[in-house]
C-alpha positions as CSV (number, residue, x, y, z in Angstrom):
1,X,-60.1,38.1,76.9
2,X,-59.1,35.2,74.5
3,X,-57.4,31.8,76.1
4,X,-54.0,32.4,74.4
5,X,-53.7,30.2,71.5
6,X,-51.8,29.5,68.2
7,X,-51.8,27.8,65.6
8,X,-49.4,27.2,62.4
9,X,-46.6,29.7,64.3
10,X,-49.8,32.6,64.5
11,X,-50.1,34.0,67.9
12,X,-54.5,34.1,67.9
13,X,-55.3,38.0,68.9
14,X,-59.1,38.6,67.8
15,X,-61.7,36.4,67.6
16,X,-65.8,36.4,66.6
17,X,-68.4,33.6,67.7
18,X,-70.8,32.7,65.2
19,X,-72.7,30.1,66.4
20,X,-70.4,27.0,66.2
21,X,-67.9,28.9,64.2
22,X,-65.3,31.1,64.8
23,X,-63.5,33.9,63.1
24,X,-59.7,34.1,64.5
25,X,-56.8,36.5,63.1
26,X,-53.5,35.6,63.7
27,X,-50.5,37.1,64.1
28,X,-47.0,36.6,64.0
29,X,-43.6,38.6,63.2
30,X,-41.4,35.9,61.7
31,X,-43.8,35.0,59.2
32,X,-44.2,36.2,56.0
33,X,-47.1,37.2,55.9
34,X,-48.0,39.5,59.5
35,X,-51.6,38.7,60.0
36,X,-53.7,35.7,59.0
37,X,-57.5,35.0,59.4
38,X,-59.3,31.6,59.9
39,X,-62.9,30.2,60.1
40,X,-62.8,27.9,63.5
41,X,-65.1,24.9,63.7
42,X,-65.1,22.2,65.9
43,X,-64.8,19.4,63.4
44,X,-62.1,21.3,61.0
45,X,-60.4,23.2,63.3
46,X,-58.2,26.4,61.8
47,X,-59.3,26.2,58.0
48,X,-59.5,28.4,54.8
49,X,-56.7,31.1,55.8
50,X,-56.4,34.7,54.5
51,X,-52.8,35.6,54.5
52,X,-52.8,39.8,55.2
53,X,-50.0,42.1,55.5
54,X,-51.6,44.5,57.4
55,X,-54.0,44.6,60.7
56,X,-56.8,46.8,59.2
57,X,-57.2,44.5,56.1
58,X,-57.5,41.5,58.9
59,X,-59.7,43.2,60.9
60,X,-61.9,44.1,57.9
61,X,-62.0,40.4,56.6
62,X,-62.7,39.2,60.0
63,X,-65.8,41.5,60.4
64,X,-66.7,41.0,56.9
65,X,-66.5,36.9,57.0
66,X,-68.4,36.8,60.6
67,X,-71.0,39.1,59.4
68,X,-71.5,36.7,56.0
69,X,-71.7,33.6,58.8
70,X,-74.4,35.2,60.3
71,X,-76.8,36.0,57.7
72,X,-76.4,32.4,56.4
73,X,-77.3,30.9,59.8
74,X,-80.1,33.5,59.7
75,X,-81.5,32.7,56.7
76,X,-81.1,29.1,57.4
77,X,-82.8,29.7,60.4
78,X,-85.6,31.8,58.4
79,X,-86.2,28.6,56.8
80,X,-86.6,26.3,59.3
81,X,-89.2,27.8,60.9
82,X,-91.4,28.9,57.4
83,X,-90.9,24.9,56.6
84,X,-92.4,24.4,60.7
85,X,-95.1,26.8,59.9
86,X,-96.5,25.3,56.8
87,X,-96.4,21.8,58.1
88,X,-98.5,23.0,61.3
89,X,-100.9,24.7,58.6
């Protein structure tokens, strides 16, 4: 279960750990727009919001911006270790 947080008047429901980033959605009732989904770092905080009107659609950008996450620390990752290997060769 998340802490209960909120930021910007957005009640945080969901969230997915990537490494040292997050991916929050956030809702709220008075606002606008319903839903809203951040990236969560440690130096930047709540940044780079997608405003949604409905839960699916946040739910579908918050899978779909974790999963991107992943594969870049993955292939960053990837890299790392093929620049160790050839160093060691």
């Amino acid at each position: 279960m998340i802490e209960k947080q909120e930021n910007k008047g957005y009640q945080i429901t969901d969230s997915i750990q990537v490494g040292n980033t997050a991916f929050v959605i956030g809702h709220s009732e008075k606002l606008p727009y319903p839903y809203v989904v951040w990236k969560k770092t440690e130096a930047q905080g709540y940044n780079y919001g997608h405003y949604k009107n409905h839960h699916q659609e946040a739910v579908e950008d918050l899978c779909r911006r974790a999963l991107k996450e992943l594969k870049v620390q993955r292939n960053k990752e990837m890299w790392k270790m093929r620049k160790e290997q050839s160093e060691n060769e």
